[in-house]
C-alpha positions as a Markdown table, in Angstrom:
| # | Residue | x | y | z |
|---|---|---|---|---|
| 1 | Unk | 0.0 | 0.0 | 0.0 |
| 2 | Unk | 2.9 | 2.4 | 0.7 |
| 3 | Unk | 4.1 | 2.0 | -2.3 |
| 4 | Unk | 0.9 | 2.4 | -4.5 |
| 5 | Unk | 0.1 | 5.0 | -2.3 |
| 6 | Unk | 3.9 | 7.5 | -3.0 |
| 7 | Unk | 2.9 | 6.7 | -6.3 |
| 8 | Unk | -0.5 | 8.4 | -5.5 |
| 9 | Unk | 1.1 | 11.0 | -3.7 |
| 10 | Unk | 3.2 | 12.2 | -6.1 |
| 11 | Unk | 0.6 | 12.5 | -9.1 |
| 12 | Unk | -1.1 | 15.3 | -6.8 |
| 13 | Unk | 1.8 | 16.9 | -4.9 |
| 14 | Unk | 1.5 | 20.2 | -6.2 |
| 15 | Unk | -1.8 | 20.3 | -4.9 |
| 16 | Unk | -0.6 | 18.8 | -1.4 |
| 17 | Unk | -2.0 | 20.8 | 1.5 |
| 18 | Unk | 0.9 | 20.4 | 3.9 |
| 19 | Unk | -1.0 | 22.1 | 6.9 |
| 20 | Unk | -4.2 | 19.9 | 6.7 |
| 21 | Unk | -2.0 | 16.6 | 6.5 |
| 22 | Unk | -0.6 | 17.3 | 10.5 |
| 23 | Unk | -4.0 | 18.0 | 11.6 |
| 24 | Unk | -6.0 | 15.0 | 13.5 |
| 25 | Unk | -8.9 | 14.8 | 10.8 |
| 26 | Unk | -6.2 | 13.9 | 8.1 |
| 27 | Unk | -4.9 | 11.8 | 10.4 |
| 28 | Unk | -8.4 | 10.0 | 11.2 |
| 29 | Unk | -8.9 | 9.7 | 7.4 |
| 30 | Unk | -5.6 | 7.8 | 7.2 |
| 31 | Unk | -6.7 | 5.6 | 9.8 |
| 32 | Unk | -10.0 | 4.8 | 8.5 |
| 33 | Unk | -8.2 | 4.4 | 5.4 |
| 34 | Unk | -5.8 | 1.6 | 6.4 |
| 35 | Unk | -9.0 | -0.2 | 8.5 |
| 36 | Unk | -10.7 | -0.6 | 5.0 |
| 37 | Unk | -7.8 | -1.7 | 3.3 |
| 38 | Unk | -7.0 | -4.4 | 5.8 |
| 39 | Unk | -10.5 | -6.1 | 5.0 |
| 40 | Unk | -9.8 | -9.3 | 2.7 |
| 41 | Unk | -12.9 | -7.6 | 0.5 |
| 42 | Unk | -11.1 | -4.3 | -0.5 |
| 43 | Unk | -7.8 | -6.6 | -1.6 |
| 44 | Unk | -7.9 | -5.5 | -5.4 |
| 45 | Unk | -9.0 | -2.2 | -4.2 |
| 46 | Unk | -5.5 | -0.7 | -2.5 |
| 47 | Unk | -5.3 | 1.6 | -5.7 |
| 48 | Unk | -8.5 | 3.2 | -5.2 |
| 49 | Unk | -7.9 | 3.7 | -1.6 |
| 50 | Unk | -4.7 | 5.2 | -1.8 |
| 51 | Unk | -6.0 | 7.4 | -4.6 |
| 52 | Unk | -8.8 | 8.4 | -2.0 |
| 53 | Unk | -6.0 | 9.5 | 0.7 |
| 54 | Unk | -3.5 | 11.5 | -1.7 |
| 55 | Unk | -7.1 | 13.0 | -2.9 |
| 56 | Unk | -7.8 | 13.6 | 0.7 |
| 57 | Unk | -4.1 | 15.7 | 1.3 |
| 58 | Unk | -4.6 | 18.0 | -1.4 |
| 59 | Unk | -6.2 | 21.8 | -0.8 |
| 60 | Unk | -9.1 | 21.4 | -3.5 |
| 61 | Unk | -10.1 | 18.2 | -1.0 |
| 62 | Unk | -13.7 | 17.3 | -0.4 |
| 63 | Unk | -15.5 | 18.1 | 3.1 |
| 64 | Unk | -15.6 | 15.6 | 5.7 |
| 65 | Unk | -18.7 | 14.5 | 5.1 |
| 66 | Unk | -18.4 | 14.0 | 1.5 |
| 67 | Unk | -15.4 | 12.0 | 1.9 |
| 68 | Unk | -16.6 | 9.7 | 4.5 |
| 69 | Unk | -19.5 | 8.9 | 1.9 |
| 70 | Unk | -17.4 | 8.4 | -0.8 |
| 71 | Unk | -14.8 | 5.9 | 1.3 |
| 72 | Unk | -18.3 | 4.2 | 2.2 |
| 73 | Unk | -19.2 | 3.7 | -1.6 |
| 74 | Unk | -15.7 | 2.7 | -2.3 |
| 75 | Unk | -15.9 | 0.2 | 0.5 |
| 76 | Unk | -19.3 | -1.0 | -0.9 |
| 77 | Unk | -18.4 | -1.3 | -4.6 |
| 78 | Unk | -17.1 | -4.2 | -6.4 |
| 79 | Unk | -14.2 | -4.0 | -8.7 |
| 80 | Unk | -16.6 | -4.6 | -11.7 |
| 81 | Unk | -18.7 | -1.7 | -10.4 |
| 82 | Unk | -15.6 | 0.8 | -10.8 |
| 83 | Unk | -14.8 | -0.6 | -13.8 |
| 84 | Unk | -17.8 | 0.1 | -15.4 |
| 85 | Unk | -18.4 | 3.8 | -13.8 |
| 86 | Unk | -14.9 | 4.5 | -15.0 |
| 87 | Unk | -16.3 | 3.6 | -18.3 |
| 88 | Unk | -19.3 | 5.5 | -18.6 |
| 89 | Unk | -16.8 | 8.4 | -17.5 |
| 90 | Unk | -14.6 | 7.9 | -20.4 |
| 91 | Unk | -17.1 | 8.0 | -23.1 |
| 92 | Unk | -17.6 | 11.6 | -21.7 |
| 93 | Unk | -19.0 | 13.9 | -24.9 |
| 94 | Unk | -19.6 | 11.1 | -27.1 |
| 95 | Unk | -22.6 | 10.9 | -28.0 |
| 96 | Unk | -24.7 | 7.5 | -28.1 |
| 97 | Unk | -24.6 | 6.1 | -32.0 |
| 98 | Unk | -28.0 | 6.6 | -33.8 |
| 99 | Unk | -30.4 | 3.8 | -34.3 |
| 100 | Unk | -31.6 | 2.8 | -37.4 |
| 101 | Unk | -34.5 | 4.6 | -38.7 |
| 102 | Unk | -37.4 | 4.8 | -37.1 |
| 103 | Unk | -34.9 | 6.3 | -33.9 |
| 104 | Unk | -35.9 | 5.6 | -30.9 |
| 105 | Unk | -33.6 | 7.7 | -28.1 |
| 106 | Unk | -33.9 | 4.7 | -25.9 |
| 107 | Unk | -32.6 | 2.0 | -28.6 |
| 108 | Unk | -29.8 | 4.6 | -28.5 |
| 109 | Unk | -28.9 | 4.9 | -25.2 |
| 110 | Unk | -28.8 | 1.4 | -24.8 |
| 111 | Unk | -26.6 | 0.8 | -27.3 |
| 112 | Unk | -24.0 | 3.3 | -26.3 |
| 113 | Unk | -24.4 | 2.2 | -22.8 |
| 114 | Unk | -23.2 | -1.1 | -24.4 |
| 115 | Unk | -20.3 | 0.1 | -26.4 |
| 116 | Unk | -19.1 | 2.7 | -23.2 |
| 117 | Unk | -19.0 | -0.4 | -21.2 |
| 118 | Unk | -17.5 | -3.1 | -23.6 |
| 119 | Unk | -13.9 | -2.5 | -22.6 |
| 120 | Unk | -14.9 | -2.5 | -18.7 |
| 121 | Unk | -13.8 | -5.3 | -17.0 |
| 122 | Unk | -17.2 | -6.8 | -15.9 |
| 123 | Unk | -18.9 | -10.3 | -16.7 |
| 124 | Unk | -22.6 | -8.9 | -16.1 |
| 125 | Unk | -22.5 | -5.1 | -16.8 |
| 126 | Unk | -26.1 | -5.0 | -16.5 |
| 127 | Unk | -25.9 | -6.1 | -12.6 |
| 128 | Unk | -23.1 | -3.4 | -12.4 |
| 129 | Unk | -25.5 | -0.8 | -13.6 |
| 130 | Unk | -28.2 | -1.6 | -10.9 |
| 131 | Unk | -25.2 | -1.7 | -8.6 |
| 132 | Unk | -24.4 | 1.4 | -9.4 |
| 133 | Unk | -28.2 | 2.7 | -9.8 |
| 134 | Unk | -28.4 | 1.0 | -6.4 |
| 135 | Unk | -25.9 | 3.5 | -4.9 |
| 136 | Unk | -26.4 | 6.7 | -6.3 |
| 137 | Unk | -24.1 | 6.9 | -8.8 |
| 138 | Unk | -26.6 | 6.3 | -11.8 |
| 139 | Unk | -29.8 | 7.9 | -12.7 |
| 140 | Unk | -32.5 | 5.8 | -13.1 |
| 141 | Unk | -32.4 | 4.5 | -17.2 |
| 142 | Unk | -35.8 | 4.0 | -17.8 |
| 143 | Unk | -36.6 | 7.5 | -17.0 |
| 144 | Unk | -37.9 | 9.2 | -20.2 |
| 145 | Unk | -35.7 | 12.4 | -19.4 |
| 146 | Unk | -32.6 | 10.6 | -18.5 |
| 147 | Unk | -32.6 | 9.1 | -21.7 |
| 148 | Unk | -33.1 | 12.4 | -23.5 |
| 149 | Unk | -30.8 | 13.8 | -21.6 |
| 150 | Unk | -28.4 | 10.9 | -22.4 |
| 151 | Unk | -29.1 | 11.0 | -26.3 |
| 152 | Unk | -26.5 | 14.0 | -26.3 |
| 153 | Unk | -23.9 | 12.3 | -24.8 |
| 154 | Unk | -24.0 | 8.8 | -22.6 |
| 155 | Unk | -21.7 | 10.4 | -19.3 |
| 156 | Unk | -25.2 | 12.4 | -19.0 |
| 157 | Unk | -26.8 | 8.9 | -17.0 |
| 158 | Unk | -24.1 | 9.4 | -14.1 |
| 159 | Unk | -25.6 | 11.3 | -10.9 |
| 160 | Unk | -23.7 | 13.8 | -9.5 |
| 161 | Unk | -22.1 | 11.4 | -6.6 |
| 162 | Unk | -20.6 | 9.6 | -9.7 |
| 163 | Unk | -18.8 | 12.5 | -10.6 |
| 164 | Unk | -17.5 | 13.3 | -7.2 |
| 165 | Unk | -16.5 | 9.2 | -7.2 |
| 166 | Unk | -14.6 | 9.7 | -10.3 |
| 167 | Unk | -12.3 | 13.0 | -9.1 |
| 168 | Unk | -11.4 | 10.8 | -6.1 |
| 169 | Unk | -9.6 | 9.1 | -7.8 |
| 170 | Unk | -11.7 | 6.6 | -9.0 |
| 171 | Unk | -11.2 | 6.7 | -12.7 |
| 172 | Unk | -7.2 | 7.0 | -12.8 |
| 173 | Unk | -6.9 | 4.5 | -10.9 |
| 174 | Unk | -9.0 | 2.0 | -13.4 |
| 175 | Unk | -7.5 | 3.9 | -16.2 |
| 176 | Unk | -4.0 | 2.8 | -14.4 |
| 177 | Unk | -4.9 | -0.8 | -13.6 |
| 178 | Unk | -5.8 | -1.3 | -17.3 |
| 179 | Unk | -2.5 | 0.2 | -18.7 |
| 180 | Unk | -0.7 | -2.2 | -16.0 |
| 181 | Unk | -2.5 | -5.3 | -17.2 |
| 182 | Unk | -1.7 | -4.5 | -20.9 |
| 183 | Unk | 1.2 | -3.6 | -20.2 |
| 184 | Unk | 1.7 | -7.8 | -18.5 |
| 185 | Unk | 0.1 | -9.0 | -21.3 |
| 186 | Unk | 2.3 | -7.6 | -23.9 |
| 187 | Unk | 5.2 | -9.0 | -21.4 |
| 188 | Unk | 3.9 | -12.5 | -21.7 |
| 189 | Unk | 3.3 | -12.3 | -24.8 |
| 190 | Unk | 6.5 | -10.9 | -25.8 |
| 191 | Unk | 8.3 | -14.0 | -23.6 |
| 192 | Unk | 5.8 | -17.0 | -25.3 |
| 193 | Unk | 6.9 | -15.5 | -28.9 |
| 194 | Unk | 10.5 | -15.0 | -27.8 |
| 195 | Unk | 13.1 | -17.7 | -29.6 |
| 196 | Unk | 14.1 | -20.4 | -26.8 |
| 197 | Unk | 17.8 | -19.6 | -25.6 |
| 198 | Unk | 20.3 | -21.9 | -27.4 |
| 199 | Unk | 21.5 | -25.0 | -25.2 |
């Protein structure tokens, strides 16, 4: 975690607030913090915490209140969850394909919904989205004005608390995890094509 966690620290440290992290509410985060991350649960989740605490030691940090809520969801959600809020997040100002003629906005919003989540790493997006409904984080899809709204761009079915999710860190750190299993992959790969070493 301490490693994970520098490396956290150091993609916000020009935002560090150097006077909040000696006061005792930091230092309560911190704790609360490493209780979460000790759970067996929240194993696969160290990068999301440790994204939460450098989050928490910046100046532009969220309230208290907000932050205990938003450890709370991150202690709640699956992997899969974040996976597919990150996402949603990412398709951010694209707009959901058109459907073949006759259109029907909901036809599209499904579909986009389906090619936002494809490269999330989730086998049953559509229990993630109730998950995620479930929590707050999603607005509710069969909503006539959700899926207008959505028509213009599919990031429009995240709720506000999604957003908030998302600046703690919550999309970086998927973003990261991705790039660090591709990056594996391209390893192994790289060593199954390799030539055998002469004998």
């Amino acid at each position: 975690f301490a490693e994970v966690l520098a490396s956290e620290v150091d993609q916000v440290k020009g935002r560090i607030d150097n006077d909040f992290v000696t006061h005792e509410e930091f230092a309560a985060c911190f704790e609360d913090i490493l209780d979460r991350i000790t759970r067996q649960k929240n194993d696969e989740k160290l990068a999301f915490f440790a994204a939460a605490m450098a989050q928490t030691a910046t100046s532009d940090r969220l309230n208290k209140r907000e932050r205990e809520r938003l450890l709370d969801l991150l202690d709640d959600l699956r992997l899969s969850n974040l996976s597919v809020l990150a996402a949603l997040a990412s398709a951010k100002g694209v707009p959901p394909p058109r459907a073949r003629p006759p259109y029907m906005p909901a036809l599209a919003v499904m579909d986009a919904l389906t090619a936002a989540t494809a490269s999330a790493d989730s086998e049953d997006v559509s229990q993630d989205l109730a998950d995620l409904q479930r929590r707050g984080l999603l607005l509710a899809l069969d909503d006539e004005t959700v899926i207008l709204n959505a028509t213009t761009g599919i990031e429009k079915v995240l709720t506000p608390l999604a957003w908030k999710m998302i600046g703690f860190g919550a999309l970086q750190t998927v973003r990261d995890q991705r790039r660090g299993r591709a990056d594996a992959a391209t390893v192994r790969r790289g060593a199954a094509t390799s030539d055998p070493e002469p004998r």
